[in-house]
C-alpha positions in Angstrom: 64.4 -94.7 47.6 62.3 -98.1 47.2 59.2 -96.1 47.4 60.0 -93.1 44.9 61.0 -95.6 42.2 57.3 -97.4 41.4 56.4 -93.7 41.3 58.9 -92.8 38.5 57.6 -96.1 36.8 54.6 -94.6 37.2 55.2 -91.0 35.5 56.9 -92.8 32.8 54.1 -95.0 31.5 51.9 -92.3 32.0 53.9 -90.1 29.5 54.3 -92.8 27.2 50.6 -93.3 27.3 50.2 -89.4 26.5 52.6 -89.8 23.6 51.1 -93.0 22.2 47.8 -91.2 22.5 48.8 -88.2 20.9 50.5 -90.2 18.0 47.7 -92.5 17.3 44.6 -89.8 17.9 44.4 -87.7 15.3 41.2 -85.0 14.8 41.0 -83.8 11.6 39.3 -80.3 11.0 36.4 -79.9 8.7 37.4 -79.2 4.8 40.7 -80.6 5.3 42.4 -83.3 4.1 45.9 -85.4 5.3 47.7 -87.3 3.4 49.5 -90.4 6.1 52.5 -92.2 5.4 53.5 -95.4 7.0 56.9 -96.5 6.8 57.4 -93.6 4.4 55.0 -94.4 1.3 51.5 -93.5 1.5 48.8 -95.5 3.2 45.7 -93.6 3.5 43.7 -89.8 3.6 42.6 -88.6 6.7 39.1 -87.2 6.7 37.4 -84.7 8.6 36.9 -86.3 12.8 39.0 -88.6 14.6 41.7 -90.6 13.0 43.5 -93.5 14.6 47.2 -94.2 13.6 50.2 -96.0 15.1 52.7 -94.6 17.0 55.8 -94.2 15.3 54.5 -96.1 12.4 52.4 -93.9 10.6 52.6 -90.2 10.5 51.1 -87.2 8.7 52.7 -86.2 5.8 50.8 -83.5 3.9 47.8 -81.6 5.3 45.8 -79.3 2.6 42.7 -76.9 3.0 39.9 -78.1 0.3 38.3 -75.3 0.3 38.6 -72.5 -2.4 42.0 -70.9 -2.1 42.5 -67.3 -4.0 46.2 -67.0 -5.5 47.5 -63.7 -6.4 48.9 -63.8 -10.0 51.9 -61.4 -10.0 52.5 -58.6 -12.8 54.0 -59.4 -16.0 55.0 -57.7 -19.3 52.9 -59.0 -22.1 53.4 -58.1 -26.0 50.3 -57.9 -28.5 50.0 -58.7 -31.7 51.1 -55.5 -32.8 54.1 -55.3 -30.5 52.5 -53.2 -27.7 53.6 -53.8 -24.3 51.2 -54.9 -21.4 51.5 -55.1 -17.6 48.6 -57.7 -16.5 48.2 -59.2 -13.0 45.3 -61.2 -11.7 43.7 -63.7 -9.4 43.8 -67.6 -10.1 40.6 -69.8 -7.8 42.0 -73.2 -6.8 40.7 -76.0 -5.0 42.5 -79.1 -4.2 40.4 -82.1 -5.1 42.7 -84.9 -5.0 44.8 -84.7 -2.5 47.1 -87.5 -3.2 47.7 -85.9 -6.7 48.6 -82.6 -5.1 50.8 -84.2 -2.5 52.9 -86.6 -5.1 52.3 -85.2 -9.0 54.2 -81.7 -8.2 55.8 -80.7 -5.6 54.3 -77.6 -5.0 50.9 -77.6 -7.0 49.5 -74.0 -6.3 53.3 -72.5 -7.8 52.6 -74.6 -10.7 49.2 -73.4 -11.8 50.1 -69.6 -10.9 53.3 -70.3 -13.6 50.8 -71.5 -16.0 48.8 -69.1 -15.5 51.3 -66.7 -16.7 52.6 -68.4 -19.9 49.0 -69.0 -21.0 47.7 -65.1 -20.4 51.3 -64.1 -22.2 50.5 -66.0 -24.9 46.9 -65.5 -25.2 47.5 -61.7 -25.7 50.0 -62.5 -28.0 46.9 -63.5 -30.6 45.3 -60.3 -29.8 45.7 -56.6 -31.1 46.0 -53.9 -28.3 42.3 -52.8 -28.8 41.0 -56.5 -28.5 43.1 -57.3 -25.5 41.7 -54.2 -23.3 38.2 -55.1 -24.5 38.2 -59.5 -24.1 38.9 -59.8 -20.5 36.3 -62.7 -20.7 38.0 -64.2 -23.4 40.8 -64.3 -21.8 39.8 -65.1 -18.2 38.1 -68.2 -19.8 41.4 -69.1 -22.0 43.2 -68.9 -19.3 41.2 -71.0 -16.6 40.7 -73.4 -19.1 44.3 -73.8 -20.5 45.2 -74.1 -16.4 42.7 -76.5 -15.6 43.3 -79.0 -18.0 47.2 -79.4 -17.1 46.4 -79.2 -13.2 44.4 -82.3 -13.4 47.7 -84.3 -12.4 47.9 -82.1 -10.0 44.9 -83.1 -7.8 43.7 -79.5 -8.6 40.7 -77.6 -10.2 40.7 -74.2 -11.6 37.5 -72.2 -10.7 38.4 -69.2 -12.6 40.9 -66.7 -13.4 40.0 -62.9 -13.0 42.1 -60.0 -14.9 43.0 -57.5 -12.2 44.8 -54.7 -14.2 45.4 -54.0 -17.6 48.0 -51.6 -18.2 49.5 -50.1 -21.1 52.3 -47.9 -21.6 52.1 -44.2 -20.8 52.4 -42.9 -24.1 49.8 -45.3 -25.5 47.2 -44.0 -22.7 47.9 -40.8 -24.0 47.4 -41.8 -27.7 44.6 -43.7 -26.6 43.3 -40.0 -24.8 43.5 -38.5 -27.4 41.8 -40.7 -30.2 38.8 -41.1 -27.8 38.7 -37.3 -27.4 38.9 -37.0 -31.0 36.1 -39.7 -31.9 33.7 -38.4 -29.4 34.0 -34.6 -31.4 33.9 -36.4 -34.6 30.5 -37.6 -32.9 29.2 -34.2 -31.4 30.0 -32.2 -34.9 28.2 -35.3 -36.6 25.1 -35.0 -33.9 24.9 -31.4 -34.4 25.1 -31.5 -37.7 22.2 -34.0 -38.0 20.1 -32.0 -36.2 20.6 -29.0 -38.1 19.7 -30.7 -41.4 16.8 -32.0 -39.7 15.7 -29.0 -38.6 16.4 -27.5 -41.8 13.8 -30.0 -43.6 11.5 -29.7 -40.4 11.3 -25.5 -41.5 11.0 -26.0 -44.9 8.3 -28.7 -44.8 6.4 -26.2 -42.6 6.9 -23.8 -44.9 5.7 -25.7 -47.6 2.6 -27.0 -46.2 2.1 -23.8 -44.6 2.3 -22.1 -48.8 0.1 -25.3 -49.8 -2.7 -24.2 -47.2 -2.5 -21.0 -47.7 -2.9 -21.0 -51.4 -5.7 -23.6 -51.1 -7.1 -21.0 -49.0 -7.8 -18.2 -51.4 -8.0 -20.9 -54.2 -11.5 -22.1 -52.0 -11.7 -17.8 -51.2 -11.8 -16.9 -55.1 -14.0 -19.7 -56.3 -16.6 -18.9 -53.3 -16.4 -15.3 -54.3 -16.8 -16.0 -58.2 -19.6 -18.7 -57.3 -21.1 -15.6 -55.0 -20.6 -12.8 -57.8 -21.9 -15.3 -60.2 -25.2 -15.4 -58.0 -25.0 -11.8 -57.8 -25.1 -11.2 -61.3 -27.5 -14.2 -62.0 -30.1 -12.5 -59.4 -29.5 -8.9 -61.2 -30.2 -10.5 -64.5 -33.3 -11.9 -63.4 -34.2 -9.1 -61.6 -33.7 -6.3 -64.4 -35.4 -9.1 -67.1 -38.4 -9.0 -64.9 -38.4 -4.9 -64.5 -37.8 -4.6 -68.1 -41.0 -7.1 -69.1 -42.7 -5.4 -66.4 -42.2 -1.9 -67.5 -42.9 -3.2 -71.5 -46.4 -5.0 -69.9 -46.9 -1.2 -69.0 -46.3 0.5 -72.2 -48.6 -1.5 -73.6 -51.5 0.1 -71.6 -53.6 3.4 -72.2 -51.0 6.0 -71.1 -48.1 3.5 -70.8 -45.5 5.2 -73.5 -46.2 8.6 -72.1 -45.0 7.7 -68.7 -42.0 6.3 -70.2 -41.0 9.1 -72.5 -41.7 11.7 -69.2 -39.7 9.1 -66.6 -36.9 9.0 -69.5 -36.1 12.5 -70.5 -36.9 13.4 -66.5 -33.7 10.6 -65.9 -31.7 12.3 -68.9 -32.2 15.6 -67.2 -31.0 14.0 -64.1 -27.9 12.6 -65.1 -26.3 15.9 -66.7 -27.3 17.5 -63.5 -25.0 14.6 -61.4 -22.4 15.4 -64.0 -22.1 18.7 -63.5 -21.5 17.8 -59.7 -18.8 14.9 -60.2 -16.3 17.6 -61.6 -14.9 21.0 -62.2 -14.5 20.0 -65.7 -17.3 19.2 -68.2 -18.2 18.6 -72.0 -21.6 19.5 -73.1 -23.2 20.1 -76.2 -23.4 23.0 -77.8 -27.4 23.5 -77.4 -27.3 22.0 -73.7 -29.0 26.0 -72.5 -31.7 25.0 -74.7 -33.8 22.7 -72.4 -36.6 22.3 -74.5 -34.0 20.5 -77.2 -32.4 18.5 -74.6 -35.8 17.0 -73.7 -36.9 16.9 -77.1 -33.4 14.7 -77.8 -34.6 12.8 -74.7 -38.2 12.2 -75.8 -36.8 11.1 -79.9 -34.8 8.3 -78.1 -37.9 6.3 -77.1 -40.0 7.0 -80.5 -38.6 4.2 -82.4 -39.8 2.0 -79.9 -43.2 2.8 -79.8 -44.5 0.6 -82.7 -43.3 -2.5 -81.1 -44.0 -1.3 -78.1 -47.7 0.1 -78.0 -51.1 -1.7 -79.4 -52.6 -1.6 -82.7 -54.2 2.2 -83.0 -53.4 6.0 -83.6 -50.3 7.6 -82.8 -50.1 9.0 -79.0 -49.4 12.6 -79.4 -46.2 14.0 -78.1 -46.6 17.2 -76.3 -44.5 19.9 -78.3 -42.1 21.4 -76.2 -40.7 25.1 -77.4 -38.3 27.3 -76.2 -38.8 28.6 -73.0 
């Protein structure tokens, strides 16, 4: 009995030992932070590594996670400026910076700021129509984190951001909204095609038009080339039958000259009432046309009133007579 009490001694200073130790070693794990009371007001913050405290002296109050903590905004019913209803949920980033201020200024910090959160997106939407409120998320992501942040500040807390989830409107209004989207984007499509029919309206008819335009230019420049050509033609034929006719006077002139003439000239007259006679079935002729020897004698008198401009100074050339046959 003697030798089994010192043992129990023993065992019980070693427990003590363990408790003091585990009472006054504290390891704190990275991004955390404890908040220790002594005597039940606060003495100090535990940081990350080993702490040392008194045994049932001081004691760990409040232990918080510093790192960024996501908080899950429940849905609410919101009202617009023009009395639409809303459901809207979303996130809220937090991160406790002060953790003295989120141990003692509220009692439970993170509730807090998600309650704010709330109020401020309800009445933040409350300024906004139902068309602005689905399109400024940002806007009111960034009213809201910055509403939050500036009351959590006595809370040891800082708002990050706040990110919109879900906007949802009534039933009915999706519908409307359906509908008004389908109706804009025909509105749209008749517009388009209309648009490109005018334009390719004007596109035909300026074609057309410049296809006119080039076109008339083109026999405009075809006539004038063909007057300018005809123009040469008849210039050249001029010249030509000038120089035949001053030619054939030079040779009247001459021994013999009027005598050819008259010959080549009532030969030619001759000629001609013989192509008429082939041109048609029908045909006028005088009445003494059987007498050849007047039709050349006609021929022959239509040159004699030429010949005293025509020939030299000196007697008459004689005129064959030409009789009956």
């Amino acid at each position: 009995m003697n030798a089994i009490l010192p043992l129990i001694v023993v065992i019980l200073l070693l427990m003590f030992a363990f408790a003091v130790l585990r009472n006054g070693l504290r390891i704190v794990p990275q991004q955390q932070a404890w908040v220790v009371e002594r005597l039940g007001r606060f003495h100090r913050v535990l940081g990350p590594g080993l702490n040392l405290l008194i045994p049932f002296t001081d004691r760990v109050a409040y232990r918080f996670d510093t790192r960024e903590v996501p908080t899950e905004v429940p849905p609410q019913v919101c009202i617009s400026l023009d009395n639409t209803t809303l459901t809207v949920d979303g996130f809220l980033y937090l991160q406790i910076t002060d953790p003295v201020k989120a141990a003692y200024g509220s009692s439970s910090p993170m509730n807090a700021a998600m309650q704010l959160a709330q109020t401020t997106m309800r009445s933040e939407i409350g300024k906004l129509h139902l068309d602005q409120a689905l399109s400024s998320r940002q806007l009111l992501n960034t009213a809201v984190a910055a509403s939050v942040d500036e009351a959590a500040v006595n809370w040891g807390i800082k708002v990050l951001r706040y990110e919109i989830k879900d906007i949802n409107p009534p039933p009915e209004i999706l519908r409307a909204m359906e509908l008004q989207i389908t109706a804009e984007r025909e509105k749209r499509a008749t517009i388009a095609r209309s648009e490109g029919l005018r334009q390719q309206q004007i596109n035909t008819s300026e074609g057309q038009r410049q296809q006119d335009i080039n076109v008339a230019d083109g026999r405009r420049q075809a006539e004038v080339l063909r007057a300018e050509g005809e123009a040469k033609a008849i210039e050249l034929v001029a010249t030509a039958t000038g120089a035949a006719i001053r030619t054939i006077g030079a040779a009247t002139v001459g021994d013999g000259g009027m005598a050819a003439m008259q010959m080549q000239l009532a030969k030619d007259f001759i000629g001609q009432w013989g192509a008429l006679a082939k041109a048609g079935t029908t045909l006028i002729v005088p009445a003494d046309l059987g007498n050849v020897g007047a039709v050349v004698g006609t021929a022959l008198r239509m040159v004699q009133p030429m010949a005293p401009t025509l020939a030299t100074p000196g007697p008459a050339a004689s005129v064959p007579a030409v009789g009956p046959s």
